[in-house]
C-alpha positions as CSV (number, residue, x, y, z in Angstrom):
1,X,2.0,14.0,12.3
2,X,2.2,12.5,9.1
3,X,4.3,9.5,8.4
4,X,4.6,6.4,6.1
5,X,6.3,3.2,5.2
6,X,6.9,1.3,1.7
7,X,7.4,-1.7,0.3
8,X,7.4,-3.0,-2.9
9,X,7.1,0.6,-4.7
10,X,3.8,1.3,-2.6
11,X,3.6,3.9,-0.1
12,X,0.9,3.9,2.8
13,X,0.5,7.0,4.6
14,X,-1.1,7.8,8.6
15,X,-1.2,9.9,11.0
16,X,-1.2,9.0,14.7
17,X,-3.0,11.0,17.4
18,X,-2.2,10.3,21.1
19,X,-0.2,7.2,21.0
20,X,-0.1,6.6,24.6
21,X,-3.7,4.7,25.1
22,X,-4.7,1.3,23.4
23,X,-4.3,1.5,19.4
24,X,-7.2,1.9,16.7
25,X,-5.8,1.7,13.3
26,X,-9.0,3.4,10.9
27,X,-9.1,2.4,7.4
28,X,-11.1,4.6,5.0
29,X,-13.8,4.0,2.4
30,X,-13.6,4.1,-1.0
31,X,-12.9,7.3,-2.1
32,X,-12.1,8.5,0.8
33,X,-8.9,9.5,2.6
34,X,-7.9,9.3,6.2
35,X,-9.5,12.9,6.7
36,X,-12.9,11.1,6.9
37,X,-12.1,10.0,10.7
38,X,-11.3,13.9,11.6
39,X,-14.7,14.7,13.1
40,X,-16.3,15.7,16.3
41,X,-16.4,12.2,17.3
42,X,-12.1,12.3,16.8
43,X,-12.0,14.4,20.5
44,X,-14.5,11.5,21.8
45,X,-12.0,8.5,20.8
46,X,-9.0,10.4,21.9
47,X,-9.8,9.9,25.5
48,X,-10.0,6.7,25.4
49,X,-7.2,5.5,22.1
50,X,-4.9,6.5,20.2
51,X,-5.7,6.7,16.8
52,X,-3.8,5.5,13.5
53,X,-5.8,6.7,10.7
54,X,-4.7,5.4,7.1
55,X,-5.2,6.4,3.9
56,X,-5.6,3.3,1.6
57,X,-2.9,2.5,-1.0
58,X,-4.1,4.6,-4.0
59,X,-5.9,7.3,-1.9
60,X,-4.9,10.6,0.0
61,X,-1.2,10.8,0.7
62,X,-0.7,7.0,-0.2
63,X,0.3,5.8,-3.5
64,X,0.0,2.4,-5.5
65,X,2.3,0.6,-7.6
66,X,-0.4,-1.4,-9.3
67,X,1.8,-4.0,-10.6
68,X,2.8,-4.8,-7.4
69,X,-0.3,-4.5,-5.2
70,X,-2.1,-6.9,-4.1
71,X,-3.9,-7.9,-0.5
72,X,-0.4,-9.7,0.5
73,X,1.7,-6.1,0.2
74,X,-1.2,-4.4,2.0
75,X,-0.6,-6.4,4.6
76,X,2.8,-6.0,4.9
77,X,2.7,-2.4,4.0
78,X,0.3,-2.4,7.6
79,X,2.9,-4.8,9.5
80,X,5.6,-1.8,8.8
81,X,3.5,0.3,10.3
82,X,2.5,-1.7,13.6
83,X,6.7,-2.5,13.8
84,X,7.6,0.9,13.1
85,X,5.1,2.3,15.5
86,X,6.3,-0.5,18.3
87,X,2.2,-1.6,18.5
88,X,1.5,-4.7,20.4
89,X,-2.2,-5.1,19.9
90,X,-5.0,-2.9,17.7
91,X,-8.7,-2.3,17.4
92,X,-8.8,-2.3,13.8
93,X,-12.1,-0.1,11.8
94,X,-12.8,-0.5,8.0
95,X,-15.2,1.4,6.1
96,X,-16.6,0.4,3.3
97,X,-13.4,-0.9,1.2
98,X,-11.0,-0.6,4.3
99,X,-13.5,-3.1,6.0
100,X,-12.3,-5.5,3.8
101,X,-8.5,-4.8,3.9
102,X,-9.3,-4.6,7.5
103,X,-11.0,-8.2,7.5
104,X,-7.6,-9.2,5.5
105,X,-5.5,-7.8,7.9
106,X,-7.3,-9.8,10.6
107,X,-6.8,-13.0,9.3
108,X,-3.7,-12.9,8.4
109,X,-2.7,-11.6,11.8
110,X,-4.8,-12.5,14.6
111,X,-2.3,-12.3,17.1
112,X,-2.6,-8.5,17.4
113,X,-5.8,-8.5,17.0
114,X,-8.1,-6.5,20.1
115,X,-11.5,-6.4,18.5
116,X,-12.5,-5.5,14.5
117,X,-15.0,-3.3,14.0
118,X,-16.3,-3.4,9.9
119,X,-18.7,-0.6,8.8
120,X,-20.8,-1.0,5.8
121,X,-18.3,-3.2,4.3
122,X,-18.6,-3.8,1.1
123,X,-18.8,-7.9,0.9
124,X,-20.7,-7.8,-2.5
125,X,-17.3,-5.4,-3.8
126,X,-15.0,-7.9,-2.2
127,X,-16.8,-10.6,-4.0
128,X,-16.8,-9.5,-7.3
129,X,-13.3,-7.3,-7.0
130,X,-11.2,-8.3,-4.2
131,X,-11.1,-12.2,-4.5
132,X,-10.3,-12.2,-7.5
133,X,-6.9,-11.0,-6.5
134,X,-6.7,-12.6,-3.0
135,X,-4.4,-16.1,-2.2
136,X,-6.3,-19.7,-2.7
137,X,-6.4,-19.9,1.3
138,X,-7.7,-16.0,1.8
139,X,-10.5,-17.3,-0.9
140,X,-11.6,-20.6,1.2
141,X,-11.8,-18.3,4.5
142,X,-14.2,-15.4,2.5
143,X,-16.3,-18.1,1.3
144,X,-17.0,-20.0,4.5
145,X,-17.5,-16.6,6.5
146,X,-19.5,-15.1,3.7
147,X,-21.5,-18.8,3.1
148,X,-20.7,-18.1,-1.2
């Protein structure tokens, strides 16, 4: 079932399947939507988590208020969603560019953090993109994990 929360003027669509295991929250690639996790592999998960797959601000269902968007609103944008959706603890998965909103999301808020699982995530895009954008402190953390 689709569902979404707002803040700020941004809206963040997902779509939970089976919540009644332990929670993966999927974040897409760029260019991508949420539809990406909907393979064969979806059945193979579902026995063993439920599944909250996301579309990105900006992608799929979601929409962006680029004015107000920023790393900070994603993450609260995410917390809705845990708070709405009663979750205690997460796997989170990015791909690509939702590896690093997931890496955000992880830092910010370790304390429901399971395990993180980034695919092909783009740390040369977060670099040259992302940090530019990103808080002083979010900055010092990149640069020590990605040694720039």
């Amino acid at each position: 079932m689709r569902k979404q929360v707002t803040y700020l003027g941004n809206i963040l669509c997902y779509e939970i399947e089976n919540l009644n295991k332990p929670v993966c929250i999927c974040f897409h690639g760029m260019n991508m939507t949420r539809e990406m996790y909907k393979t064969d592999q979806l059945q193979h998960l579902l026995k063993n988590y439920s599944l909250v797959l996301v579309d990105l601000c900006g992608y799929g269902d979601s929409s962006i208020e680029t004015k107000n968007f920023n790393m900070v609103v994603f993450n609260q944008l995410v917390l809705k969603l845990v708070k709405c959706e009663n979750i205690k603890s997460c796997t989170i998965v990015g791909y690509c560019l939702g590896g690093a909103f997931a890496l955000d999301f992880a830092i910010r808020n370790p304390y429901f953090i399971e395990r993180l699982i980034l695919i092909e995530t783009m740390i040369y895009m977060v670099k040259k993109f992302v940090i530019k954008k990103l808080e002083i402190s979010f900055m010092n953390v990149m640069k020590n994990f990605l040694n720039i």
